[in-house]
C-alpha angles and dihedrals in degrees: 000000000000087000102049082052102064091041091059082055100054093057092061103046090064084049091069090038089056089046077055095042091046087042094047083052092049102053092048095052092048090049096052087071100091138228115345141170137349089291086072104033092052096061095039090060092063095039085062098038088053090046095044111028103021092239149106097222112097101200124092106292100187099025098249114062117077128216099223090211109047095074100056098054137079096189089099137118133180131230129226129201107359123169113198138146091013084293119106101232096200123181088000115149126226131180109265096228119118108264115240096061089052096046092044091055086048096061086045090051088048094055091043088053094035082050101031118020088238104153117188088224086077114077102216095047093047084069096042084048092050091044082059100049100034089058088048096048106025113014086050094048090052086063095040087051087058104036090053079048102059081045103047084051089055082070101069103042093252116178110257091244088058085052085058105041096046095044090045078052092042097047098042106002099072129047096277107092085053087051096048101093098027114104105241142114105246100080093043086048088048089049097054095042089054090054091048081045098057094048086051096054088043090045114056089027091062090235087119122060099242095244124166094242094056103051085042086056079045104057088031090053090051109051088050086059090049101037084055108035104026098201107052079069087098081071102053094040096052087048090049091047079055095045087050098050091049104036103019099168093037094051102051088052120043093023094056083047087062096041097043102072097048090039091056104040093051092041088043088057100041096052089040093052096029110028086235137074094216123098119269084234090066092056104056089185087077090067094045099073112137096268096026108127080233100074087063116019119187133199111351097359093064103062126158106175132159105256091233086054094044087037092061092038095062088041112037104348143075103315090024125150088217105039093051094030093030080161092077094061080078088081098042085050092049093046090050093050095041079064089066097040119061094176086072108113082215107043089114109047088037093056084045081056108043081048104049087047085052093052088042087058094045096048090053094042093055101039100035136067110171121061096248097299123274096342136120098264130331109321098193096075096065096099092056092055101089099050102050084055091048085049084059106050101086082052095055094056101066085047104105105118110098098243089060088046088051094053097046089048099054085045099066092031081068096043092044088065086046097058091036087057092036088055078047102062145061130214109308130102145230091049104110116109096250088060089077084049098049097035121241127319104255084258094068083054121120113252091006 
């Protein structure tokens, strides 16, 4: 019977190796696709602009060379009254992207060139030189995302074939596997953010031996995810409360020594550049200059809704992480029902979780308008994917009558096909399934 047993788990365990393998495949087949949308362009044009001119700043500095990419994004805002390097940049433009993903595929770019020739000037090898980068930054995060995950899940004693069900959802039933191969920040910054994660969960549950080095990957991993997706900063911050009630000294440390490096390099940029620390998305003037898209937005981009409406679309509606990932209300479920039972080993970290995914929703609801711009779903939200699955996993291991398998099983059937049309597509809205049951955003209507 032992035996039988280990054998069962082995099964499994492939099982998991060959989610890995699919999802390895995946990224590299979405990123082979080239250069695409604004999220690229954008951070090409100050990776040349850094490689070319020496500067941050992505317009025309002498007048007569171009930057190829500048003219071909939106994702652009101008500063006004900075002062750096002892010379006033006025009415200068800058990609509106936060900085160290940029700089980091800058250095890449530099050591391809310095190895290769490629030049981004040349239009076959730009999309030899963003396969490249996309597969390092994106495609590699993706992986790390699912392999902190399986072990994250080792942690709470979850049956091997909940394991396996969580990390196959996880892999191609969020928007993950679409984002895979899209240059963008969100999945890098959910990368990061998983691995802080991880080293969270070991650690104040006392399943990770509290050792410098680990509370040090811990505060480096999350100011990344925060330096390079701002909001999933309430993440990082509610695992390092609970790092530093549990590991005071430790924490302020060695986490600060991880944090330190990241931290000082992104505020160091954008004071130098900006003259704030502070991101350009927090002072809208940047993105009013006289040519600046967002004058005018158009589409999309030029929502008015009503917060309640826009509440329930990101939610439950059109463009709504439930409705298209229904698989992920098993966290909220299981967060819910850890409040009623205090016997539960995760109550805590599972309520810290329900409530920094609240104030994330709420943050969003109240600053944004716009469902993320043309993209499948709403994209900010990916970095809150993992942890609503890990939320669910104690739930999942008391599930065993049919009519719980069955409905397991019809939730990640549906967001299965979600993350299938979301891979499908590029970046344009209004092209998600539930868009044909809850009627057109206001931006697909005619003569808006």
């Amino acid at each position: 019977m032992q035996a039988d047993a280990s054998h069962g788990t082995r099964w499994w365990v492939r099982a998991e190796y060959a989610i890995l393998a699919v999802a390895a495949l995946l990224a590299f087949m979405e990123a082979r696709e080239g250069v695409r949308g604004d999220h690229a362009v954008s951070r090409l044009a100050t990776v040349y602009s850094l490689t070319q001119y020496g500067t941050w700043f992505i317009d025309n500095p002498d007048g007569t060379t171009p930057n190829p990419f500048e003219p071909n994004t939106i994702d652009k805002v101008m500063v006004r009254g900075v002062i750096a390097g002892g010379v006033v940049r006025d009415g200068r433009i800058i990609s509106s992207k936060p900085p160290l993903l940029p700089l980091l595929m800058t250095g890449e770019y530099c050591v391809l060139h310095q190895l290769t020739g490629w030049q981004l000037d040349d239009e076959g090898q730009r999309k030899t030189v963003l396969f490249i980068m996309t597969l390092s930054f994106v495609g590699t995060s993706y992986l790390l995302i699912l392999l902190m995950f399986r072990r994250a899940l080792s942690f709470g004693g979850v049956p091997a074939w909940a394991r396996v069900y969580l990390l196959a959802a996880l892999a191609f039933g969020t928007q993950l596997w679409g984002f895979s191969g899209k240059m963008s920040n969100h999945v890098p910054a959910a990368g990061m953010l998983m691995l802080a994660l991880y080293f969270a969960i070991g650690l104040t549950g006392g399943l990770l031996t509290p050792k410098p080095w680990r509370f040090a990957l811990f505060g480096l991993s999350g100011a990344l995810a925060a330096a390079f997706d701002l909001p999933m900063a309430i993440f990082v911050a509610a695992a390092g409360v609970s790092l530093l009630i549990r590991f005071p000294r430790q924490t302020l440390l060695w986490v600060g020594t991880g944090a330190a490096i990241p931290l000082a390099v992104h505020f160091a940029i954008m004071i130098y550049v900006t003259g704030s620390p502070l991101p350009v998305q927090m002072r809208k003037e940047t993105y009013l200059f006289e040519s600046s898209y967002w004058r005018h937005p158009m589409g999309i981009d030029g929502l008015n809704e009503p917060k309640g409406a826009y509440l329930f679309h990101i939610l439950l509606g059109w463009a709504g992480v439930f409705s298209l990932y229904p698989v992920l209300l098993l966290g909220v479920i299981a967060a819910v029902g850890s409040a009623f039972s205090r016997e539960s080993r995760w109550r805590k970290p599972m309520l810290v979780g329900l409530v920094c995914f609240v104030v994330l929703t709420a943050y969003y609801t109240l600053s944004t308008n716009n469902y993320g711009g043309e993209s499948y779903g709403f994209r900010w939200f990916i970095g809150a994917m993992p942890p609503l699955l890990l939320m669910a996993a104690p739930m999942l291991a008391a599930c065993r009558r049919p009519w719980q398998i069955a409905l397991l099983t019809l939730l990640v059937v549906i967001s299965l096909y979600s993350g299938w049309e979301c891979a499908q597509t590029d970046w344009e809205s209004g092209q998600e399934w539930t868009s044909r049951i809850f009627g057109p955003s206001y931006s697909q209507v005619p003569g808006n």
